[in-house]
gemmi code that builds the backbone of each chain (N, CA, C; Angstrom):
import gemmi

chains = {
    "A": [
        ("UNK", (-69.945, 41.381, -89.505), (-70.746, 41.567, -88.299), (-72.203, 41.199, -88.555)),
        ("UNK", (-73.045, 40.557, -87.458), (-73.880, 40.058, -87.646), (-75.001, 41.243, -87.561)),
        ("UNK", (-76.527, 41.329, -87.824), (-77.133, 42.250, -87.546), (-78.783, 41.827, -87.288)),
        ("UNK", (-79.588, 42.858, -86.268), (-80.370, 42.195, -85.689), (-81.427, 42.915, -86.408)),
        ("UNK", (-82.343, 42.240, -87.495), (-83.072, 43.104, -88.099), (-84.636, 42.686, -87.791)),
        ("UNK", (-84.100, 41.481, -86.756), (-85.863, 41.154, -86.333), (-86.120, 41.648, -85.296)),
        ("UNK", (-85.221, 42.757, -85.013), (-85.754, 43.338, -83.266), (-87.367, 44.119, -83.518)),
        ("UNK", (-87.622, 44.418, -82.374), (-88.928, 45.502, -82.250), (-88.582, 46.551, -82.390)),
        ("UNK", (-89.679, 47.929, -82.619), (-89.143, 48.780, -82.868), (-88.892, 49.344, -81.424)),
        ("UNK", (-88.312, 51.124, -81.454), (-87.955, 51.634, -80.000), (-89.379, 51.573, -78.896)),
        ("UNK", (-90.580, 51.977, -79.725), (-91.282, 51.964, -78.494), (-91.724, 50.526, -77.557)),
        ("UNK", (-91.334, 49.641, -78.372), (-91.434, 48.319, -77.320), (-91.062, 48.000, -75.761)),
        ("UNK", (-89.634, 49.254, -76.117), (-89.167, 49.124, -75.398), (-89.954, 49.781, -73.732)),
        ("UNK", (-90.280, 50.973, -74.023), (-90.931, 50.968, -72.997), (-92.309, 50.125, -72.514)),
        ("UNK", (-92.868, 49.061, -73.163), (-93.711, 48.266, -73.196), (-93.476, 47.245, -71.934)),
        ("UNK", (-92.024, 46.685, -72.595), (-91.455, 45.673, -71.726), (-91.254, 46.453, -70.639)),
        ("UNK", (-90.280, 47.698, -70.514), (-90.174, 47.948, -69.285), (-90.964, 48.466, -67.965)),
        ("UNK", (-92.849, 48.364, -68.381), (-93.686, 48.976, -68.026), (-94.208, 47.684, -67.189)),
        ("UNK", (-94.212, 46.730, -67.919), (-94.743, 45.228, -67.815), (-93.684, 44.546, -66.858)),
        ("UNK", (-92.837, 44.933, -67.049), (-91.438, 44.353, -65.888), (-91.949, 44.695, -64.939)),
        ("UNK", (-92.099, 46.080, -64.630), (-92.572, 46.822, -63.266), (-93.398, 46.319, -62.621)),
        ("UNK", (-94.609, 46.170, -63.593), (-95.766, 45.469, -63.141), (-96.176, 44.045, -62.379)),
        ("UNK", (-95.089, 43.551, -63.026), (-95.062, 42.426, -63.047), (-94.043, 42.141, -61.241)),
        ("UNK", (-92.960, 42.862, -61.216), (-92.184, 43.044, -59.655), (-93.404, 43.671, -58.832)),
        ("UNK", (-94.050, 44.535, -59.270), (-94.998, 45.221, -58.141), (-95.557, 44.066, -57.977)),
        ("UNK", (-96.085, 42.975, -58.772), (-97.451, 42.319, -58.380), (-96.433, 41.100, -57.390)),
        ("UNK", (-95.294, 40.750, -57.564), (-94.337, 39.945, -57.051), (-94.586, 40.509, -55.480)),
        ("UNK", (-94.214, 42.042, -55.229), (-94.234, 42.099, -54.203), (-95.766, 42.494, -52.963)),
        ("UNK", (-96.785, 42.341, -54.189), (-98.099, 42.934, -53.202), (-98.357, 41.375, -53.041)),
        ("UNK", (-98.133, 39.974, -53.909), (-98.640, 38.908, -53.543), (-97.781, 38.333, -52.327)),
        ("UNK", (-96.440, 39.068, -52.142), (-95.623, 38.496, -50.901), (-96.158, 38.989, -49.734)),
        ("UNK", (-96.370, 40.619, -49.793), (-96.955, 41.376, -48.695), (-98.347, 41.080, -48.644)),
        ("UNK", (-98.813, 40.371, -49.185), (-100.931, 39.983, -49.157), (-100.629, 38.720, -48.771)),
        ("UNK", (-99.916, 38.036, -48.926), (-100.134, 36.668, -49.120), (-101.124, 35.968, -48.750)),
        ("UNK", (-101.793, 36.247, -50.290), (-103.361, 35.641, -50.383), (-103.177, 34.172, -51.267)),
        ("UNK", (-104.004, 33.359, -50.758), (-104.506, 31.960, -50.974), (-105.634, 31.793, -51.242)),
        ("UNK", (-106.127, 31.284, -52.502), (-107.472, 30.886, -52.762), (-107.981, 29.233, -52.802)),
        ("UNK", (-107.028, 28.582, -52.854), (-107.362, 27.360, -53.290), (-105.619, 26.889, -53.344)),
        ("UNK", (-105.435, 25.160, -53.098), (-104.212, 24.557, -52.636), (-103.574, 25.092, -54.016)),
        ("UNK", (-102.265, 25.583, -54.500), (-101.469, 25.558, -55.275), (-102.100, 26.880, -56.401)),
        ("UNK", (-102.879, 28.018, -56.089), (-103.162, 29.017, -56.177), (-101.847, 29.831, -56.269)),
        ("UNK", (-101.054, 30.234, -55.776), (-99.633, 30.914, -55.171), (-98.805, 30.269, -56.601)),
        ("UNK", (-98.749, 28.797, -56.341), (-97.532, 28.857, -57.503), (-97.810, 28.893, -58.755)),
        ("UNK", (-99.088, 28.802, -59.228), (-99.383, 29.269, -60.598), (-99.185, 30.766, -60.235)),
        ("UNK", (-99.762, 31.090, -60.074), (-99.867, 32.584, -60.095), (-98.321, 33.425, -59.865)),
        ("UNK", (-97.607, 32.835, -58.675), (-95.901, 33.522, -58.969), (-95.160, 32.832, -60.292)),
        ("UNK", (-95.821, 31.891, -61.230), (-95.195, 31.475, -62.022), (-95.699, 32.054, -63.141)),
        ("UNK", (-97.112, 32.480, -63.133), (-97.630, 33.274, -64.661), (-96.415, 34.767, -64.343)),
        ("UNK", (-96.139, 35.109, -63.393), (-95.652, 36.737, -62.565), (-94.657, 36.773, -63.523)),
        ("UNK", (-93.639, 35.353, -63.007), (-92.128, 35.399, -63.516), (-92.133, 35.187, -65.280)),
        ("UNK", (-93.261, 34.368, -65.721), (-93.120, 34.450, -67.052), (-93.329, 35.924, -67.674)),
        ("UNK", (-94.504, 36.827, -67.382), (-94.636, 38.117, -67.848), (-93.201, 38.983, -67.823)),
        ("UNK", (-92.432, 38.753, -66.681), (-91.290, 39.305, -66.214), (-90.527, 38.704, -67.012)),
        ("UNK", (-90.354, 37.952, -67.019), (-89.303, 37.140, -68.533), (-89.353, 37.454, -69.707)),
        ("UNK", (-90.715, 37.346, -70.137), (-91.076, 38.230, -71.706), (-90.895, 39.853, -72.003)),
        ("UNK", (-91.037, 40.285, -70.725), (-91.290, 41.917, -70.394), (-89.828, 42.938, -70.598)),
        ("UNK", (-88.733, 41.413, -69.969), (-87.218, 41.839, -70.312), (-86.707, 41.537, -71.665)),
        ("UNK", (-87.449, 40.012, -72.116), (-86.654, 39.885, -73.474), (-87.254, 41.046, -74.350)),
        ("UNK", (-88.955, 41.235, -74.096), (-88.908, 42.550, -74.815), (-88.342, 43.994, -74.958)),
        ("UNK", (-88.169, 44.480, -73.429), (-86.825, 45.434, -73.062), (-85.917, 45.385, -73.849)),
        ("UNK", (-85.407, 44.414, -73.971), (-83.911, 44.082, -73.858), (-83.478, 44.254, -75.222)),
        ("UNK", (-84.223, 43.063, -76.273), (-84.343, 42.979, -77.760), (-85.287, 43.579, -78.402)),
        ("UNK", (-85.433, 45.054, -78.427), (-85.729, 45.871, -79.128), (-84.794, 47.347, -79.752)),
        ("UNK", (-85.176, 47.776, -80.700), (-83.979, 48.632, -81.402), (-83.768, 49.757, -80.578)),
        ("UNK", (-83.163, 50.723, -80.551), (-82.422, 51.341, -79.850), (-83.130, 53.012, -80.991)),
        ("UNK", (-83.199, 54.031, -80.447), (-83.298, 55.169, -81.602), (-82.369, 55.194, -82.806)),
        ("UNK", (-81.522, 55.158, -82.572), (-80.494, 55.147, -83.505), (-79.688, 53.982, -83.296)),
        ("UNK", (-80.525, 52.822, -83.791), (-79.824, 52.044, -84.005), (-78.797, 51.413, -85.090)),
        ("UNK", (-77.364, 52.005, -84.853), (-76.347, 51.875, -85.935), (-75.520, 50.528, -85.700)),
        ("UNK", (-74.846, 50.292, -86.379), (-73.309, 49.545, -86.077), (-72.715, 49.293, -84.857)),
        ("UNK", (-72.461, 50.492, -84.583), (-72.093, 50.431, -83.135), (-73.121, 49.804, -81.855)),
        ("UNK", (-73.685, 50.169, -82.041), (-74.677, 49.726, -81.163), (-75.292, 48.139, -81.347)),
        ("UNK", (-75.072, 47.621, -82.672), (-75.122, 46.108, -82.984), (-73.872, 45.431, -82.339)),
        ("UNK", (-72.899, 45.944, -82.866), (-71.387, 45.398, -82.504), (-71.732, 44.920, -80.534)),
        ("UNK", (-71.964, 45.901, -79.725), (-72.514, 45.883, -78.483), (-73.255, 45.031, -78.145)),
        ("UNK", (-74.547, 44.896, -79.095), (-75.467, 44.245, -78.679), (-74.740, 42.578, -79.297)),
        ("UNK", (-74.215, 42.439, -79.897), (-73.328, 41.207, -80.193), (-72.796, 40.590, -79.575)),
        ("UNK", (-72.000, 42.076, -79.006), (-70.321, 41.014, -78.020), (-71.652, 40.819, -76.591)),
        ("UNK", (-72.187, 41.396, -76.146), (-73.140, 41.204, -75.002), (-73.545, 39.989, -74.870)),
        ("UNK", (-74.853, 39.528, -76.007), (-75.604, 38.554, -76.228), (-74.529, 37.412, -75.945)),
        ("UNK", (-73.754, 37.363, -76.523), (-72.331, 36.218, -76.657), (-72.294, 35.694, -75.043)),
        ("UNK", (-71.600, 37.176, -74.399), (-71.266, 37.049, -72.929), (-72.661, 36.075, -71.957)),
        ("UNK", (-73.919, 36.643, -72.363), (-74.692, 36.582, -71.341), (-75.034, 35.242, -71.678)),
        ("UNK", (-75.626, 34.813, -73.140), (-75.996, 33.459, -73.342), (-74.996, 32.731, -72.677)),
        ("UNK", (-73.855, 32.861, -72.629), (-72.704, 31.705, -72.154), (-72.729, 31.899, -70.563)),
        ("UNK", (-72.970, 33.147, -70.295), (-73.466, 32.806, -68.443), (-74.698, 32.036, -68.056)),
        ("UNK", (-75.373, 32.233, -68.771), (-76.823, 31.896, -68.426), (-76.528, 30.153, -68.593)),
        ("UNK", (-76.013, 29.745, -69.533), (-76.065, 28.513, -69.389), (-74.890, 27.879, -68.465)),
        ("UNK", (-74.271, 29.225, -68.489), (-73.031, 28.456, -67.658), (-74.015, 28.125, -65.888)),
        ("UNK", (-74.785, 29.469, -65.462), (-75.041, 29.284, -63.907), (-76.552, 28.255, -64.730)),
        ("UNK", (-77.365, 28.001, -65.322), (-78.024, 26.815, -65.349), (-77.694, 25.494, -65.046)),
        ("UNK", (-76.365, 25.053, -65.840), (-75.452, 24.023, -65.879), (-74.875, 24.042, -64.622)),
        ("UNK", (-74.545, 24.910, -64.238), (-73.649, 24.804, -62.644), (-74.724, 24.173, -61.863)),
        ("UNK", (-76.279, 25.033, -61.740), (-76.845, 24.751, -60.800), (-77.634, 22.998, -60.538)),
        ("UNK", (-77.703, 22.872, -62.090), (-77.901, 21.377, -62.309), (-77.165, 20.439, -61.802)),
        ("UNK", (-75.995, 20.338, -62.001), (-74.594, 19.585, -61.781), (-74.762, 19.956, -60.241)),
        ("UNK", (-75.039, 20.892, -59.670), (-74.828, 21.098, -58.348), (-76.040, 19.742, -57.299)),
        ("UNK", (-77.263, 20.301, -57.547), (-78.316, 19.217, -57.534), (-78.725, 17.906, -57.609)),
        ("UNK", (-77.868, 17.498, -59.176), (-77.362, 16.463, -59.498), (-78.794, 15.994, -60.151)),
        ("UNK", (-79.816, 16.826, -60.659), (-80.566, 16.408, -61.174), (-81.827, 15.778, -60.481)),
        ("UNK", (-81.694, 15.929, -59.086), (-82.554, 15.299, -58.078), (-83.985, 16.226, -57.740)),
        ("UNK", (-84.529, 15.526, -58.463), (-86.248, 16.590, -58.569), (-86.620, 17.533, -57.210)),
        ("UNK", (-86.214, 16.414, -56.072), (-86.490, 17.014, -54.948), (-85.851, 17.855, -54.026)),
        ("UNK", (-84.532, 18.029, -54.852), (-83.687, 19.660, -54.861), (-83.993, 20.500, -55.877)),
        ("UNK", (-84.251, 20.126, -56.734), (-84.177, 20.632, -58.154), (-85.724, 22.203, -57.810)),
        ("UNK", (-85.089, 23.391, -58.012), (-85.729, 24.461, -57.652), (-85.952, 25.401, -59.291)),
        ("UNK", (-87.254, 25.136, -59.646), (-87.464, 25.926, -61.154), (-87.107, 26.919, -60.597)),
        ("UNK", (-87.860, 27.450, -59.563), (-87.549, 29.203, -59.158), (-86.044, 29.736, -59.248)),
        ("UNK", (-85.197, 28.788, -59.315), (-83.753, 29.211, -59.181), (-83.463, 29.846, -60.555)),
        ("UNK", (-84.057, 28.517, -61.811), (-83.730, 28.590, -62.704), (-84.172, 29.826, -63.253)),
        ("UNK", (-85.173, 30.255, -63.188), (-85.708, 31.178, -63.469), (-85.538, 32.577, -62.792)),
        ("UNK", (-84.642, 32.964, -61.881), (-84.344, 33.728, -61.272), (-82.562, 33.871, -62.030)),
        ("UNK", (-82.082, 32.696, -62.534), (-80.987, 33.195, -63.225), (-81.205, 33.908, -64.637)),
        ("UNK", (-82.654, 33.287, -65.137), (-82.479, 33.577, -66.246), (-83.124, 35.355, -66.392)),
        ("UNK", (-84.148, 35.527, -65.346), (-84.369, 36.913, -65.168), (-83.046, 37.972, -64.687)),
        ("UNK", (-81.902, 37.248, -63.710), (-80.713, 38.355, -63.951), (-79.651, 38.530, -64.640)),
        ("UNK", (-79.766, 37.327, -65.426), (-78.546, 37.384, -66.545), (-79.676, 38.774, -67.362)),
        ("UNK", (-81.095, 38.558, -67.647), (-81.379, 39.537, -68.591), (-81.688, 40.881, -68.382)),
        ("UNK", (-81.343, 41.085, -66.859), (-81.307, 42.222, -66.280), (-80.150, 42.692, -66.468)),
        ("UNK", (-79.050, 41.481, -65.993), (-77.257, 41.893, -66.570), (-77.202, 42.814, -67.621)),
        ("UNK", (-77.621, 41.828, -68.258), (-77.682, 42.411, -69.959), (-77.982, 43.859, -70.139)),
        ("UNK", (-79.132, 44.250, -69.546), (-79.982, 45.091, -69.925), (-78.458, 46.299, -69.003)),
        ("UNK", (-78.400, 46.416, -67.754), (-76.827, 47.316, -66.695), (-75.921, 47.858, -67.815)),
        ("UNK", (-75.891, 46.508, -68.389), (-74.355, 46.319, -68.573), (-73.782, 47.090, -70.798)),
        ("UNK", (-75.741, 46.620, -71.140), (-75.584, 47.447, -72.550), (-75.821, 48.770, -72.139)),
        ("UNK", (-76.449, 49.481, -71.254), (-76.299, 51.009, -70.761), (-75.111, 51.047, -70.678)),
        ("UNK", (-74.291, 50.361, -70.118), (-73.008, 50.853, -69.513), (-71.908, 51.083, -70.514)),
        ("UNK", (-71.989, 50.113, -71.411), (-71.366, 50.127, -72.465), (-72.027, 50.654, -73.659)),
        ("UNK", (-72.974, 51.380, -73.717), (-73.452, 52.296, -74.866), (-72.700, 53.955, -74.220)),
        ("UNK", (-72.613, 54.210, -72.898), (-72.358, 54.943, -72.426), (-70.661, 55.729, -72.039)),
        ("UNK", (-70.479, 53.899, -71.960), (-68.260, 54.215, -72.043), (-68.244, 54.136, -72.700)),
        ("UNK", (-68.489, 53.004, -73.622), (-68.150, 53.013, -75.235), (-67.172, 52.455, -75.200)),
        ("UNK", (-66.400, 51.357, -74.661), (-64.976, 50.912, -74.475), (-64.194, 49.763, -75.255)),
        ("UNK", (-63.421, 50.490, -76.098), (-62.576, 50.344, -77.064), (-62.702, 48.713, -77.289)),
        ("UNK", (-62.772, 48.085, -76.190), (-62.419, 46.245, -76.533), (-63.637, 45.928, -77.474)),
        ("UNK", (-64.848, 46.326, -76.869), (-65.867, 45.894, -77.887), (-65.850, 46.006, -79.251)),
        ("UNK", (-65.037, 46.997, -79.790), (-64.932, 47.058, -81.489), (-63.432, 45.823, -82.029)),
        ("UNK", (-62.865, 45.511, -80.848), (-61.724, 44.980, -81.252), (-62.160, 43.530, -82.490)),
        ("UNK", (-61.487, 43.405, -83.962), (-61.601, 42.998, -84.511), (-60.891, 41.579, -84.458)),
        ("UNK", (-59.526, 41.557, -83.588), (-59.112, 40.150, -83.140), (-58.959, 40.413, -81.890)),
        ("UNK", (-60.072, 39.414, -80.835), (-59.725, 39.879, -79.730), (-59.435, 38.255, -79.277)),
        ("UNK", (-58.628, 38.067, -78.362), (-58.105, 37.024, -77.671), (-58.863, 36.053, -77.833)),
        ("UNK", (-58.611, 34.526, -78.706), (-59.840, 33.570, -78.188), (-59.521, 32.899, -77.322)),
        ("UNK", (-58.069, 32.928, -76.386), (-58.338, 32.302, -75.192), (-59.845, 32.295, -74.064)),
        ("UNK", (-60.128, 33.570, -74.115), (-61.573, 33.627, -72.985), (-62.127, 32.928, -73.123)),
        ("UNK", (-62.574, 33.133, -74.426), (-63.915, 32.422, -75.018), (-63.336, 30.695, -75.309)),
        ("UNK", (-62.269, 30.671, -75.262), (-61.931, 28.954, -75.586), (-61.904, 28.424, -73.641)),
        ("UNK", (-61.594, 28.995, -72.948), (-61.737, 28.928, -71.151), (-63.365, 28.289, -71.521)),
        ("UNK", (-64.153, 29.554, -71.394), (-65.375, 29.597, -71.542), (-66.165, 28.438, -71.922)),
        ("UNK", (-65.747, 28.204, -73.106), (-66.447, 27.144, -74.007), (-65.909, 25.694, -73.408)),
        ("UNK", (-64.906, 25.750, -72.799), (-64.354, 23.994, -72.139), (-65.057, 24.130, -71.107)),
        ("UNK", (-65.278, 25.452, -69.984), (-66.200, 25.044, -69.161), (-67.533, 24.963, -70.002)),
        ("UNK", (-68.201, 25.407, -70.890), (-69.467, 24.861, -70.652), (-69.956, 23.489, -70.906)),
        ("UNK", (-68.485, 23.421, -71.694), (-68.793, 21.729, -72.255), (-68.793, 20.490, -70.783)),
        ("UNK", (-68.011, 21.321, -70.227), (-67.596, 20.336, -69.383), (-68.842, 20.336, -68.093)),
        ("UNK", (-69.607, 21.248, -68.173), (-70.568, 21.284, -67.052), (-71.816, 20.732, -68.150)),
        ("UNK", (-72.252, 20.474, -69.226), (-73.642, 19.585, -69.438), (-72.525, 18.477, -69.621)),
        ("UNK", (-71.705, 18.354, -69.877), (-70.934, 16.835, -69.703), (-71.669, 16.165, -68.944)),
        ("UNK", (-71.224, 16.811, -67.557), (-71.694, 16.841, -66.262), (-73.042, 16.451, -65.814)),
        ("UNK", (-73.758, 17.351, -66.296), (-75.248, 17.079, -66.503), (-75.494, 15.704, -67.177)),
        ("UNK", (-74.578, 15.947, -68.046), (-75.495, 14.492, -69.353), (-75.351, 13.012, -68.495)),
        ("UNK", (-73.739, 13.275, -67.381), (-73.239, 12.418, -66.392), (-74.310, 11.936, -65.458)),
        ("UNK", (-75.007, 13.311, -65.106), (-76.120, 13.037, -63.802), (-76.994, 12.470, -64.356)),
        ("UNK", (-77.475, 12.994, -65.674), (-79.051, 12.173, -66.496), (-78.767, 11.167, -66.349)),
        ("UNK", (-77.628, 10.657, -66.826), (-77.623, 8.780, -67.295), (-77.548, 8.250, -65.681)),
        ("UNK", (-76.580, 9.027, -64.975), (-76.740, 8.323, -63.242), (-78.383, 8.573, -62.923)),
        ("UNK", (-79.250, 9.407, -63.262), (-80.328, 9.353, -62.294), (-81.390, 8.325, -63.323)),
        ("UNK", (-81.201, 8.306, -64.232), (-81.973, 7.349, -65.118), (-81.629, 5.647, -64.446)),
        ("UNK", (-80.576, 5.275, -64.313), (-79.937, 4.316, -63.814), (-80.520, 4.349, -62.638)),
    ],
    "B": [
        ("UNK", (-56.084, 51.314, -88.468), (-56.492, 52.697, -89.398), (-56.505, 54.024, -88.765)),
        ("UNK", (-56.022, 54.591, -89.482), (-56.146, 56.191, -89.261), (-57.466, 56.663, -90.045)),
        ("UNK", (-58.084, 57.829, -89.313), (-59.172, 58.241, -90.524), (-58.829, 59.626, -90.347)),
        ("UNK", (-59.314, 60.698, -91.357), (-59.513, 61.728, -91.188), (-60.513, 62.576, -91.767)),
        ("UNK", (-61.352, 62.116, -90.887), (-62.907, 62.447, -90.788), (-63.245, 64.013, -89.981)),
        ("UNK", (-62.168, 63.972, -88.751), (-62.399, 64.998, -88.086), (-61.717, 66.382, -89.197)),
        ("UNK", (-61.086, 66.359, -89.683), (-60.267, 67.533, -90.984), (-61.822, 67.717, -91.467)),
        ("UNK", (-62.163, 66.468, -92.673), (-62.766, 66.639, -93.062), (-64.287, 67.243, -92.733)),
        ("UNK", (-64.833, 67.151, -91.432), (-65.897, 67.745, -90.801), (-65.144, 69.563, -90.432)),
        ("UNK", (-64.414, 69.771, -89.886), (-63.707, 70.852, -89.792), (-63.762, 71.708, -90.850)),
        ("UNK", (-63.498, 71.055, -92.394), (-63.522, 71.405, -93.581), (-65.192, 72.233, -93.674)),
        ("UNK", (-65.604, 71.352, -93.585), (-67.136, 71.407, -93.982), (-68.245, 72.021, -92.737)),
        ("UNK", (-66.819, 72.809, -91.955), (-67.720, 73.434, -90.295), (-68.940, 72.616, -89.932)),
        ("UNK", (-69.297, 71.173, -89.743), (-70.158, 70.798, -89.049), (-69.736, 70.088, -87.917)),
        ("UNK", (-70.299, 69.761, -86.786), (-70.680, 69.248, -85.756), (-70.561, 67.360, -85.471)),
        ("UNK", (-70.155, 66.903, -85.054), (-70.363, 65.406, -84.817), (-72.405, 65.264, -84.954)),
        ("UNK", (-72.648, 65.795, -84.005), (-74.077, 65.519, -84.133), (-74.628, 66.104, -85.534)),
        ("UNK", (-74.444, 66.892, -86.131), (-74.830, 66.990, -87.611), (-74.788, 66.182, -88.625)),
        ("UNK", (-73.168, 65.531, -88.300), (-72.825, 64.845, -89.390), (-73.871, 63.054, -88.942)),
        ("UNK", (-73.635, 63.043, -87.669), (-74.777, 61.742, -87.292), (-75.837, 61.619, -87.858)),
        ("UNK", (-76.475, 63.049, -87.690), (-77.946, 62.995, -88.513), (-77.724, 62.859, -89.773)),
        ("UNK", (-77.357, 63.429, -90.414), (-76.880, 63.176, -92.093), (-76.780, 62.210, -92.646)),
        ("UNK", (-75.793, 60.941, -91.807), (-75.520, 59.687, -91.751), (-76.475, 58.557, -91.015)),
        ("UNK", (-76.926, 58.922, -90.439), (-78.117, 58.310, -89.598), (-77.751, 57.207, -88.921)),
        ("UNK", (-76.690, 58.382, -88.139), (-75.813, 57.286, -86.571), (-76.443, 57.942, -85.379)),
        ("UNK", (-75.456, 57.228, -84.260), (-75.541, 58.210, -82.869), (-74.585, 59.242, -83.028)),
        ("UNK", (-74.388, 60.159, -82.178), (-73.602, 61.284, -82.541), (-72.141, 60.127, -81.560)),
        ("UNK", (-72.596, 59.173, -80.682), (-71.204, 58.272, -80.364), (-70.680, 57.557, -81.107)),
        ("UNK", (-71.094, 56.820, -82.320), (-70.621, 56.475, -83.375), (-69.684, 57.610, -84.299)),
        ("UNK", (-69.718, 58.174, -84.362), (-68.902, 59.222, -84.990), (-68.011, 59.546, -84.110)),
        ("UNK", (-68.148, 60.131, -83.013), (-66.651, 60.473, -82.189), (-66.124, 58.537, -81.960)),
        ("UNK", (-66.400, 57.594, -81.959), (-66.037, 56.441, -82.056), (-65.152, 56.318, -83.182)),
        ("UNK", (-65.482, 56.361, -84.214), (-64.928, 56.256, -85.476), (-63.676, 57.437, -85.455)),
        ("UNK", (-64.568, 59.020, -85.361), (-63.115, 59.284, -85.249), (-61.602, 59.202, -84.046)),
        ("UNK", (-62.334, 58.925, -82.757), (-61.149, 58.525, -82.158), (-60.296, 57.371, -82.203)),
        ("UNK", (-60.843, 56.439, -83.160), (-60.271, 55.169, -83.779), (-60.616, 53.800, -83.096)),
        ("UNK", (-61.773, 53.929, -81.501), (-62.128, 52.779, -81.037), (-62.852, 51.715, -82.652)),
        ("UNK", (-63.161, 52.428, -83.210), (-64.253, 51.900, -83.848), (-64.161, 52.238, -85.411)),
        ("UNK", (-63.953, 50.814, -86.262), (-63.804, 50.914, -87.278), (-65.404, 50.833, -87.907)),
        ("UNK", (-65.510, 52.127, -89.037), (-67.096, 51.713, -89.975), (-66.947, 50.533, -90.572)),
        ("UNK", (-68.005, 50.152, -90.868), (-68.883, 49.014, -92.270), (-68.464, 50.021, -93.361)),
        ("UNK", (-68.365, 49.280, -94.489), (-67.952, 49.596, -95.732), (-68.697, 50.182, -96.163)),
        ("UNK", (-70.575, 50.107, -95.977), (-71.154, 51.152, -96.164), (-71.010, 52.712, -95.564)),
        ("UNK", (-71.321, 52.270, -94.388), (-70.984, 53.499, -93.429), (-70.038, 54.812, -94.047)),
        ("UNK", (-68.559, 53.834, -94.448), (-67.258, 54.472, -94.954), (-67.902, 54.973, -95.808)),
        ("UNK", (-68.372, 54.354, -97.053), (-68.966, 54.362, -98.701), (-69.929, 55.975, -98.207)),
        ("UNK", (-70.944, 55.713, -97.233), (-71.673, 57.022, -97.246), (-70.965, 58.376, -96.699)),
        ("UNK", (-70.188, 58.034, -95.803), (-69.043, 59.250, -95.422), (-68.660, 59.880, -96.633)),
        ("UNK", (-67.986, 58.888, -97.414), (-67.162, 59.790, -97.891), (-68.047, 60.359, -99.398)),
        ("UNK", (-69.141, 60.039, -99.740), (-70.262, 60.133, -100.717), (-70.493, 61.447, -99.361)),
        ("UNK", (-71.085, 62.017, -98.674), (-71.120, 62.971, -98.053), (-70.400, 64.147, -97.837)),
        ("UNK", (-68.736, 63.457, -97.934), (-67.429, 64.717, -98.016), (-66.938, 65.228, -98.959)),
        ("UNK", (-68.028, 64.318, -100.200), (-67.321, 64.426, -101.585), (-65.624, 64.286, -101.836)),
        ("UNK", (-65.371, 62.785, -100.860), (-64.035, 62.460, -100.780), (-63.887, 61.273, -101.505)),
        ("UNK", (-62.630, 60.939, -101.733), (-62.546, 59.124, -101.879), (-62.929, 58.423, -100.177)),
        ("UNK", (-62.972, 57.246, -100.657), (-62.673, 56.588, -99.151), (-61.144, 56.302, -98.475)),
        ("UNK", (-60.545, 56.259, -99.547), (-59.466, 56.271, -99.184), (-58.751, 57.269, -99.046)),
        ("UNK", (-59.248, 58.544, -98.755), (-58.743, 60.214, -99.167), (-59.157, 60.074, -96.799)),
        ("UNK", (-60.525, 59.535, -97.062), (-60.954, 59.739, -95.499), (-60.476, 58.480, -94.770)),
        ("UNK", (-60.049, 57.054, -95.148), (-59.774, 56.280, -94.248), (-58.424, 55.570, -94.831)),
        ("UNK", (-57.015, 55.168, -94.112), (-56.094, 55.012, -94.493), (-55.608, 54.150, -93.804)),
        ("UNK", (-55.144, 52.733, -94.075), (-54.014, 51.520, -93.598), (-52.685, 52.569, -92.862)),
        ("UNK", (-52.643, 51.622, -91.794), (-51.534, 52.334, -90.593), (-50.208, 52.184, -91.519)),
    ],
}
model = gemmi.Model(1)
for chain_id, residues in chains.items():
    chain = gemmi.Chain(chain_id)
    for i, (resn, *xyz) in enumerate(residues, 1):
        res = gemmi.Residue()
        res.name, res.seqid = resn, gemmi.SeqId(i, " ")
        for name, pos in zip(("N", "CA", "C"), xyz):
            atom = gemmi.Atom()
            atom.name, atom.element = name, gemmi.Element(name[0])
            atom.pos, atom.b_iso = gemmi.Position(*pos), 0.0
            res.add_atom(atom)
        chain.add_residue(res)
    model.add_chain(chain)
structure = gemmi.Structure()
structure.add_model(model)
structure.setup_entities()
C-alpha cells in the first residue's frame, strides 16, 4: 500500500476549509454586487475566486487526518484512484463534446468539474471514513471496473487527440 | 484471516479506544481489523502483538 507522507498536517485542514468559504462567499457577493471597474475586471477577478477555491480544496482535501493510520490511507487511495479517473474522464468528455472549438470551449466548465470532483472527494472520504465499507480494504478486487474505466479514458483523449489533429487541419 | 485480537483485548480488560491510543490508530481501525473488513500492515500486526505479549501468529491466523 502506497502512503501519503507529503500531506499537511491536521490543522491545514481547517485553513483550506476557511478559504473555500471565503472564497464561495466572495463568488456570491460579486454575483449579488455585480460590480465592474474596468472592461474584463469580472473575469480576472471570478478567475483569481475559483483558483483560491481550487487550492483551498486541494488543501482541505490533502491534508492528514488526526489519526492518520492505514486505514485511513487505504481510503484515501482507493478515492484518489476513483476521482482522478472522473475528473479526467468529465474533462475528456467535455472536450470531445466541443470538439475543441475555442468558441464553445468554456474554462469555467472545466474548472467547475475540477472544483466538484474535489468536493466529491472531500462527501464521499467522510462517508467512507464513517461506514467504513468492507470493499475498500478488499485486497483483490475486480479489475474489470477499472479495465471498463481505463478503455473509456483512453478512448475519450483518443478522441480529443482526434479533434486536435482535425482542428489543427 | 481470522484474528483474535478481540480475546486478546478481553484478556487484558481494555477498550478498542485504549488499545488505539496505545497503537496510535483510530479507535475504527481496530474494530476494522477486528471485524475482519480490514487486514493490518505487518507493522501494525508486529506492534499488536509486541503489545499482547503474543506471537503474531498466536493473534492473526490463515483461514
Amino acid at each position: 500500500m502506497r502512503k501519503f507522507n507529503a500531506l499537511a498536517d491536521p490543522q491545514y485542514k481547517m485553513v483550506g476549509l476557511t478559504f473555500a468559504l471565503i472564497g464561495v462567499l466572495l463568488l456570491i457577493v460579486q454575483k449579488l454586487l455585480n460590480l465592474t471597474y474596468d472592461p474584463g475586471w469580472e473575469e480576472r477577478t471570478l478567475l483569481l475566486i475559483h483558483y483560491v477555491i481550487v487550492l483551498s480544496l486541494i488543501m482541505l482535501n490533502f491534508s492528514k487526518e488526526i489519526d492518520d493510520d492505514e486505514r485511513i490511507q487505504r481510503i484515501r487511495y482507493t478515492l484518489l484512484k476513483l476521482i482522478y479517473a472522473w475528473t479526467i474522464l468529465g474533462i475528456s468528455f467535455y472536450l470531445v463534446c466541443t470538439g475543441l472549438n475555442s468558441v464553445n470551449l468554456n474554462l469555467y466548465l472545466i474548472i467547475y468539474i475540477i472544483e466538484g470532483m474535489l468536493v466529491l472527494y472531500q462527501i464521499l472520504f467522510r462517508i467512507y471514513l464513517a461506514l467504513n465499507p468492507k470493499w475498500i480494504f478488499e485486497e483483490h478486487r475486480s479489475a474489470r471496473s477499472f479495465l471498463i474505466m481505463g478503455i473509456t479514458i483512453l478512448f475519450l483523449i483518443g478522441l480529443v487527440i482526434f479533434d486536435m489533429i482535425t482542428f489543427i487541419v | 484471516m481470522q484474528n483474535f485480537l478481540k480475546i486478546e483485548r478481553a484478556k487484558k480488560n481494555i477498550t478498542q479506544a485504549e488499545l488505539a491510543k496505545e497503537l496510535a490508530v483510530s479507535r475504527l481501525t481496530i474494530h476494522s481489523i477486528e471485524s475482519g473488513k480490514f487486514n493490518p500492515s505487518v507493522q501494525l500486526a508486529l506492534k499488536m502483538a509486541a503489545f499482547f505479549e503474543v506471537k503474531v501468529e498466536d493473534l492473526f491466523q490463515l483461514d
